[in-house]
Structure formats: structure tokens, C-alpha cells
C-alpha positions, -999 to 999 in steps of 0.1 A, spaced: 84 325 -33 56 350 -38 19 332 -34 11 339 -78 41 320 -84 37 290 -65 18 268 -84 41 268 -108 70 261 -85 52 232 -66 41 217 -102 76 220 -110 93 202 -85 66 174 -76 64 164 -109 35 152 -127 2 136 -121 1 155 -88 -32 166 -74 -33 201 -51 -57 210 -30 -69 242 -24 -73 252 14 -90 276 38 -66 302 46 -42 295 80 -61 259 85 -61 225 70 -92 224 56 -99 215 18 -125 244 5 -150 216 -14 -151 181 -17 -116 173 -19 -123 133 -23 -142 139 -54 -113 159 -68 -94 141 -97 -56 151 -112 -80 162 -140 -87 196 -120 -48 204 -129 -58 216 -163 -83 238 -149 -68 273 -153 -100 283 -132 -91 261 -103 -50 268 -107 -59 302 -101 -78 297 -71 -49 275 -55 -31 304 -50 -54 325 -30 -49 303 1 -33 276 15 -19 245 -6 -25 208 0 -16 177 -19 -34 149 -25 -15 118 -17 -16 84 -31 -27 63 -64 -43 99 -71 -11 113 -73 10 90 -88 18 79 -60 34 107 -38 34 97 -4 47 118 31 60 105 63 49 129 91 70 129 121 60 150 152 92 161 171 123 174 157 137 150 179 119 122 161 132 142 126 167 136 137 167 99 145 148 89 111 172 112 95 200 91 108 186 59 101 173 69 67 204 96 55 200 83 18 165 86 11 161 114 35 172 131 8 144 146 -7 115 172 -6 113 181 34 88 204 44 75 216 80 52 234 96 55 241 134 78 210 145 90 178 130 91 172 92 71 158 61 96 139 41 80 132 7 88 105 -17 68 90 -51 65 54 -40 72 28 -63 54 -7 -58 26 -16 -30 27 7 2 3 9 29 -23 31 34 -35 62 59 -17 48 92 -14 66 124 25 55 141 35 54 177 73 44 187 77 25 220 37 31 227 38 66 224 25 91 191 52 96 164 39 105 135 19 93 105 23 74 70 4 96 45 -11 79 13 -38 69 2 -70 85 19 -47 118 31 -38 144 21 -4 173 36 -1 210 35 27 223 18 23 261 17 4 283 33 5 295 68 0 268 97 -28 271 122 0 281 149 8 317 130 41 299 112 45 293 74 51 261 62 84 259 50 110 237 28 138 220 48 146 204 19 139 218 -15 143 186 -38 122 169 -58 109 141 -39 130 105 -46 116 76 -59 117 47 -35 109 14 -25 88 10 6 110 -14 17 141 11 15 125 29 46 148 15 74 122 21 108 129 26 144 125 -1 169 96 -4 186 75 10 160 41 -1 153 18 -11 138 35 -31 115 40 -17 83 26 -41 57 7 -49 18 -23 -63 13 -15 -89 -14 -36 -83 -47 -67 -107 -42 -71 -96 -83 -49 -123 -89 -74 -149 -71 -52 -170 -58 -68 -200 -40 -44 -207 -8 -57 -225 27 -61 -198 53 -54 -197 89 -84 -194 118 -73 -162 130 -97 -131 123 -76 -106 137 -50 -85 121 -14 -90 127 1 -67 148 39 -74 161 63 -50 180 88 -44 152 81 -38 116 113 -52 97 135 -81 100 167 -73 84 184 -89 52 220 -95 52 229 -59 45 212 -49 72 186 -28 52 152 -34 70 127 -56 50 92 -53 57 72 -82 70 41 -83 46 12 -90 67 -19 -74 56 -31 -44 81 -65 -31 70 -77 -9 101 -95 17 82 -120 18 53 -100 41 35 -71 15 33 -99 -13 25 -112 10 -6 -72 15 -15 -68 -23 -13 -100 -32 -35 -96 -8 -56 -104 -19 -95 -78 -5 -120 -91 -22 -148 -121 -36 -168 -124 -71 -158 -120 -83 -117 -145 -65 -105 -157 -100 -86 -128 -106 -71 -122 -68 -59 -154 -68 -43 -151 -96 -26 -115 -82 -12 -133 -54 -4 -157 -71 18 -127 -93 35 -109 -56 41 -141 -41 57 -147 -76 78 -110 -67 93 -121 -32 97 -149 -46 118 -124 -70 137 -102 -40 148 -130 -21 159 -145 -50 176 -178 -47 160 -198 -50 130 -202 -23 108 -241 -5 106 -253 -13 69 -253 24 61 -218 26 66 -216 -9 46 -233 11 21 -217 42 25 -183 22 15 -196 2 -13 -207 32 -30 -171 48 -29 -159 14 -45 -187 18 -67 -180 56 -76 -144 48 -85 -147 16 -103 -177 29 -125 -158 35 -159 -146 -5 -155 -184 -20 -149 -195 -43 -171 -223 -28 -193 -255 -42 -184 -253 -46 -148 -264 -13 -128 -249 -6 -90 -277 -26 -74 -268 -57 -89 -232 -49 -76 -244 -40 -41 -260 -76 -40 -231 -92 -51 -209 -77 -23 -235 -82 5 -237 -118 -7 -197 -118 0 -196 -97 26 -218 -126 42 -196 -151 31 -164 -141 42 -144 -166 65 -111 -147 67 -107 -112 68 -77 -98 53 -48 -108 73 -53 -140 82 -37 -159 52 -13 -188 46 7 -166 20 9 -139 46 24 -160 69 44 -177 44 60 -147 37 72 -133 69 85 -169 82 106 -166 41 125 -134 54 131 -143 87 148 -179 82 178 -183 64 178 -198 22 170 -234 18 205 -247 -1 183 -249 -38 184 -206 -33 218 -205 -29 226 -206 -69 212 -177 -70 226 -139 -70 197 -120 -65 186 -119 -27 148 -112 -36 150 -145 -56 162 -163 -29 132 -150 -6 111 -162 -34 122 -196 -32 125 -197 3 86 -181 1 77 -213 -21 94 -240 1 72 -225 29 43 -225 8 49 -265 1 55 -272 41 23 -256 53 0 -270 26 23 -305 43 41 -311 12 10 -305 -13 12 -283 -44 3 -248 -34 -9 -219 -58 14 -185 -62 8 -159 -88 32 -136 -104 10 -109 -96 13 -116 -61 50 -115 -60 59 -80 -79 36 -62 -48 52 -88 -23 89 -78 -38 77 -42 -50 86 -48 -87 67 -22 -113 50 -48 -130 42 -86 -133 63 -96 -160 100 -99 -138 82 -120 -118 66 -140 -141 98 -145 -156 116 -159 -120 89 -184 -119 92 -197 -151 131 -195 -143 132 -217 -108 106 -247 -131 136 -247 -154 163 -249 -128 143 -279 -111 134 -260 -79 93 -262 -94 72 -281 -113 42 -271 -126 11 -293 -116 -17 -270 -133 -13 -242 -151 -33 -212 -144 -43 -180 -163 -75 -164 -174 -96 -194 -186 -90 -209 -152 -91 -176 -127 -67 -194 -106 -30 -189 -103 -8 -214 -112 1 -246 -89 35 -258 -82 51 -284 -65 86 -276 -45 113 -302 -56 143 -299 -33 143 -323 -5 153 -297 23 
């Protein structure tokens, strides 16, 4: 492909809503302030033009739809994802000087920028939110970057990625705090981390445990981000339990100009969803006043733990008159809700469960919880919704 043509040809086969970067010659580096770039640029004939007169990058993440890359170092490392993964693997491949990107529009909650090492040592990296991956150009070693693959990248699931052992960290979602549910929380103020990142459903497809893992600011921002007028409370005060984690990880506390540094990134992106009256000061008080607040740092939740122990034991007998297998984690999800709040009602949103179970939007899951109150598994106790800001309480039924 012949450099005038390939903005076209990359438009063409990522799709699109996809944001490219436009790089230094033989290097990596963005030309600009890449971060403040929007898909918006894409209509630029100006900046299309300019695209082409270098190397290419993409922006990954929300701001592109949702492409995401897996970057694996070694060919060797290539081969045994390849084998593990032959399905999905089919899709947009690219490389530079060793191992592959494999690139794939993710649909549902992913995590964020994470470096990966396999039995201790590097492997790769999970590219979203916060990164960005060449795709054309020539590579700092002399080579060009190349297609293995030529495909348009597959839609997937993040739990269709089957892993290899020993990999960490644990792959895992923050659950949407938007939906403020109001659940007891463990004492622990570390992140998670275990030595394998999937127990395995009865296909044998690895499922990923959903344990929140906020290590960097970037996957904080991606966790509080507001999408939406109305919230903004509750996102800030996620944000301030994702930078308290951030703080845990690194074993220290955070210096207020880098407290303010990443409030005004929130601030920046949620500006068109304020509410009109209130300027960034009185939104910077209200997160320091959270920020100072904040018990548990994300991670360190009931639901969290709820969740994992739900895929890793086998159905209570009230799951089993049901087909679907993501419904049956669901009520195996609630009866562990019920035993750890010792046989109390517990609160669980439907918001909660399409990113737990990676459904496009709230309304499927809405509907399985009104489903399982009509087939006697729940009862309703109190009703959430928007009056209340509280999810909706239930009480487990079966006596298992």
C-alpha cells in the first residue's frame, strides 16, 4: 500500500469512530497532544492529510469505539495465544519487529492500560484505554510494521479471551459505581491480585474473575469516567476510591498536584455533562471532600468478592431451571450476596450486572431480575431507581 493511500485503507478496515494518530517518522511518538485529540479530528481533511506523511497510530479505547490490541512480545508468546485463542485470533494482526498486535472492537467492560508478565516474566500488554499502537509506518528497529493478518478486527467479549496460566495481573472490571449501589465492604485496601486470571465454565472457555484492578490513573479516569448528564457525584467519588487504590499499589499517597493534575482530566472530559451553575472549583471541593472520605479503595468490595466465589462454585439447585449459564452465575452471584450480608437483603443493580456479564446494555439484565422475583428465587424488599439513588434490595428465597 502506497503511504497517500493509507488512510483510506486503515479507515476502511477498522471501521468507524476510530481515532489515528499521526506520528514522528520511524518512532512512536504522537506529533501534538495526542490526549486532547478527539474522533472529531477524522473529518479534518487538514489533519487526514497530514496522517500520511509519517507514521500511523491508533488511539485505543472508549475513544475509539472501543478498539482494543493485545501486544505480545515473542513470536513464541504469538504462537501459544494463537493456540489457545485460534477463533478470535482471527482478526486484524499486525507486527512490528517480533510478536503481534491482535486487535479486536471490545464489546462490554474491559480493563484498562495493563502491563502482562507470564510465570513472572514480561509478556506483553493489554492496550485500551490510556494507549495507543502503531500500525504503519516504519518501526524504530529499520523494519515496517506489517499485517499478519489483514481482517477487520472481530468483535468480542472480554471474557472470550481464553489466557495462559500463570498470567497476571488478574484481568478484571471495575463495577459501575454510577449505579450507587450501597453493599458492605471488606477491610482490605489492597487490590486483588491472584496467580491465574480465569476459572473456567463448563465448556471450558475461561471466565474472568471480576475483581477490580485500578493500578494506574489512567484506568481510574477510564473507570470514573461520566458518559452522561446526571452522576457526576457518584463518578467523582469512584474516582477518588480508583486514585486511593492507585495510592495503595504504589504504597504511597499521591502529592496534591498530581491529585489535581487528575481531577482536572475528569474535569476536562466530563465538562459538556456539568450541571450549569457549578464551576470546576466547586467540583474540585467536592472530590477532595471524597477523596478524604474514602474507606475502601476500589477493589476491596463485597460484590467483588461475591462474584468470583459465584464462578468458581458450582449452581445452587434454584439455577438449575435455567438454560442460560450467565443466568445461573447470576443467581449463584445473588445467593452469595444473601450469605455474606448473613442472610440479610442485599442491594444489586442491573447496571451492575450487564458490565459484570458484558451485555451491551442494562435492559437484558433488568429483565433477568425481574425474571428470577417471578420465578420465586427473589423478592423485592425495596425498590430502587432514580428518586431513591439506590439499587434495588432483594432477598434470596431458596433454602440452599
Amino acid at each position: 500500500m502506497e503511504d497517500r493511500k493509507i488512510v483510506g485503507e486503515l479507515l476502511a478496515l477498522l471501521g468507524p469512530g476510530v481515532l489515528l494518530l499521526h506520528c514522528k517518522p520511524g518512532t512512536k511518538k504522537p506529533l501534538g497532544k495526542w490526549k486532547d485529540l478527539t474522533v472529531d479530528s477524522m473529518a479534518d481533511p487538514a489533519y487526514l492529510a497530514r496522517l500520511g506523511r509519517g507514521n500511523i497510530g491508533v488511539v485505543l479505547g472508549q475513544r475509539s469505539s472501543g478498539l482494543c490490541s493485545l501486544d505480545i512480545d515473542s513470536d513464541g508468546g504469538m504462537t501459544a495465544f494463537n493456540d489457545l485463542n485460534g477463533a478470535i485470533c482471527q482478526t486484524l494482526c499486525t507486527s512490528g519487529a517480533r510478536g503481534c498486535n491482535f486487535w479486536w472492537k471490545l464489546q462490554g467492560p474491559y480493563p484498562g492500560l495493563t502491563p502482562l508478565k507470564c510465570d513472572g516474566l514480561q509478556w506483553g500488554e493489554w492496550r485500551s484505554d490510556g494507549a495507543q499502537t502503531m500500525i504503519w509506518g516504519l518501526h524504530p528497529c529499520g523494519d515496517r510494521y506489517r499485517f499478519l493478518r489483514r481482517l477487520k478486527p472481530l468483535t468480542i467479549g472480554f471474557a472470550d479471551i481464553t489466557w495462559p496460566q500463570k498470567m497476571t495481573p488478574l484481568h478484571s472490571f471495575a463495577p459501575d459505581e454510577g449505579d450507587t449501589e450501597r453493599t458492605q465492604f471488606t477491610q482490605s485496601t489492597q487490590p486483588t491480585q491472584r496467580t491465574e486470571d480465569t476459572h473456567a465454565d463448563r465448556s471450558g472457555k475461561g471466565v474472568p474473575v471480576c475483581v477490580p484492578l485500578v493500578i494506574t490513573l489512567d484506568q481510574a479516569l477510564a473507570v470514573a469516567r461520566t458518559r452522561a448528564p446526571g452522576g457526576n457525584h457518584e463518578r467523582l467519588f469512584t474516582l477518588a476510591r480508583g486514585v486511593k487504590a492507585v495510592e495503595a499499589s504504589r504504597g504511597q499517597a499521591l502529592p496534591e498536584s498530581e491529585l489535581k493534575a487528575v481531577f482536572e482530566r475528569w474535569f476536562s472530559d466530563a465538562k459538556p455533562h456539568v450541571k450549569k451553575g457549578l464551576s470546576i472549583d466547586d467540583y474540585w471541593f467536592e472530590f477532595m471532600e471524597g477523596y478524604e472520605n474514602v474507606e475502601h479503595p476500589l477493589g476491596a468490595g463485597v460484590m467483588e468478592a461475591a462474584w468470583a466465589k459465584a464462578l468458581s462454585s458450582p449452581p445452587p439447585a434454584a439455577a438449575e431451571q435455567f438454560q442460560d449459564l450467565n443466568l445461573r452465575r447470576v443467581v449463584s452471584l445473588c445467593r452469595e450476596l444473601w450469605l455474606a450480608r448473613s442472610r440479610q437483603p442485599f442491594f444489586v443493580s442491573c447496571r451492575t450486572l450487564q458490565r459484570l456479564l458484558g451485555h451491551p446494555d442494562h435492559i437484558r439484565s433488568a429483565r433477568w431480575l425481574r425474571g428470577l422475583v417471578r420465578s420465586k428465587v427473589l423478592a423485592v424488599v425495596e425498590a430502587g431507581g432514580a428518586a431513591t439513588r439506590k439499587a434495588t434490595r432483594y432477598r434470596y428465597l431458596p433454602q440452599d
